[in-house]
C-alpha positions as CSV (number, residue, x, y, z in Angstrom):
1,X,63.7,-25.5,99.2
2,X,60.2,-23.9,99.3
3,X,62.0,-20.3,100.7
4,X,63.9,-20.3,97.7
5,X,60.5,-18.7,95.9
6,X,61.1,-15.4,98.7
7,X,64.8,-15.3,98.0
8,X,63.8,-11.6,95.9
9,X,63.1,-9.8,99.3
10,X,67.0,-10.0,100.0
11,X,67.7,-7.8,96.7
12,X,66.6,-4.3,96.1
13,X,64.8,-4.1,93.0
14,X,66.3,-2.8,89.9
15,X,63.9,-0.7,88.4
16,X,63.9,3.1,88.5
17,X,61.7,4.7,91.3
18,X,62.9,8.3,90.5
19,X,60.0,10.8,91.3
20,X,59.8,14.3,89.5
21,X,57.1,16.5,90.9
22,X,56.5,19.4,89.4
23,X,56.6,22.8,91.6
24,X,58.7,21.3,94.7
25,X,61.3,23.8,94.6
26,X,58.1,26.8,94.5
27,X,57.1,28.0,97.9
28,X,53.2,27.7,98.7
29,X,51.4,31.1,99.1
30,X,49.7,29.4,102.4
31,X,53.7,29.9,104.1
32,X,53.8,33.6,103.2
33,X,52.9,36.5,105.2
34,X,51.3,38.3,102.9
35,X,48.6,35.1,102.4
36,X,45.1,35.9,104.2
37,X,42.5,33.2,104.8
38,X,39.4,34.0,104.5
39,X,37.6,34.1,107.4
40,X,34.4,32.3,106.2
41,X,36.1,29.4,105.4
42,X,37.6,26.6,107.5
43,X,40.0,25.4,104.8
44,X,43.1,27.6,105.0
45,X,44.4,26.7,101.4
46,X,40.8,27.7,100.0
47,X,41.0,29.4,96.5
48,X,39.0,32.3,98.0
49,X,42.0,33.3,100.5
50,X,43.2,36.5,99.7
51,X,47.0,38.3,99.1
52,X,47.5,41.0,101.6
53,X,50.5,42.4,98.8
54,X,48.1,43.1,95.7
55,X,45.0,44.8,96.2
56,X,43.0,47.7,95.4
57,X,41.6,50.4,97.6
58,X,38.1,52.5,97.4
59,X,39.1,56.4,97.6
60,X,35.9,57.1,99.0
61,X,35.9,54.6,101.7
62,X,39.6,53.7,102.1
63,X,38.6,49.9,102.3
64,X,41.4,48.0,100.4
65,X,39.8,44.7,98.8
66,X,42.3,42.1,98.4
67,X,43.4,40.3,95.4
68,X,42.7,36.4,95.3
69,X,46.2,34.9,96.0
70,X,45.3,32.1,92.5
71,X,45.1,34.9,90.5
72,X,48.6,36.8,92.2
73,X,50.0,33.7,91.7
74,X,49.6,33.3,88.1
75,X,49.7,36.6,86.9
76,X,53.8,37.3,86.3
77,X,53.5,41.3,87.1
78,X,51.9,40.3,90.3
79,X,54.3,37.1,92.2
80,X,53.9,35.0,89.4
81,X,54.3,31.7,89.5
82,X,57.9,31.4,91.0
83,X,56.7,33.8,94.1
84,X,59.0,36.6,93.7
85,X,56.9,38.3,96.7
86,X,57.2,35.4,98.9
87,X,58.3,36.4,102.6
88,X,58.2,33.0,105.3
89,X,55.8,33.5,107.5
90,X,57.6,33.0,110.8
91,X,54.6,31.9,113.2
92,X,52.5,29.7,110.2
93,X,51.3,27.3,113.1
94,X,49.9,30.1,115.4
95,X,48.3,31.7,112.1
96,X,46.6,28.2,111.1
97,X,45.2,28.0,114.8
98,X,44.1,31.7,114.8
99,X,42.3,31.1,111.9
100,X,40.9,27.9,112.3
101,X,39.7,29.6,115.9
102,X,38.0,32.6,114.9
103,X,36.0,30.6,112.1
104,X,34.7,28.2,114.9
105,X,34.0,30.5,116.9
106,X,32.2,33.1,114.4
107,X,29.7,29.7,113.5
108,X,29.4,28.4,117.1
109,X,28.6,31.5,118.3
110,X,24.9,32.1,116.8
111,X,24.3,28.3,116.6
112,X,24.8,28.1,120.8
113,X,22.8,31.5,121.1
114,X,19.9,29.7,119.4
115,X,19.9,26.8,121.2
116,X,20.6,28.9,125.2
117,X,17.5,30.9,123.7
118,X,15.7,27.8,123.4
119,X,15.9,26.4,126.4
120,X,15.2,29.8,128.3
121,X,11.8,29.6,126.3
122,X,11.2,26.7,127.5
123,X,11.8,27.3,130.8
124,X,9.3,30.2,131.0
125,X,6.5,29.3,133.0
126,X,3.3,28.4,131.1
127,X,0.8,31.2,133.0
């Protein structure tokens, strides 16, 4: 008689579970090809990664500086928020582990030169 109290588990519950999530049918500006992670930054979804599409370039130097992808994504003569731009970056795996590469390496880099520097001064003989 006492299992009669766990008899629920056998029956799905009645109530409504439905989920709506805002956005799921918008594709993520980290999937596009035109999305450019800046390289100071380990995060690849930072809000300071860049949109390669919308930009601006100096006529003096030709250096193009990159508009923040945020702000292409929520001005509507830009991609707007439904992405119109948006092209599927084919290789997003080999872009993460580029990225996430050349950032460890860029801060690894002068931290192990310190410390090889370090130990060759201290490996100087004391005449």
């Amino acid at each position: 008689m006492k299992y009669i109290n766990y008899l629920f588990l056998l029956f799905p519950m009645t109530t409504s579970c439905e989920k709506t999530i805002r956005n799921i049918n918008i594709p993520s500006c980290k999937k596009c090809i035109h999305y450019k992670p800046a390289p100071y930054n380990f995060d690849f979804t930072s809000s300071y990664n860049r949109c390669e599409k919308f930009g601006e370039k100096d006529i003096i130097t030709d250096k193009i500086k990159y508009d923040f992808a945020e702000l292409c994504r929520s001005n509507e003569s830009q991609c707007g928020k439904e992405g119109k731009y948006f092209e599927e970056e084919e290789n997003l795996d080999m872009k993460i582990f580029l990225h996430k590469t050349i950032y460890l390496f860029t801060v690894t880099m002068p931290i192990s030169s310190v410390v090889i520097l370090y130990f060759c001064i201290l490996a100087l003989p004391l005449d």
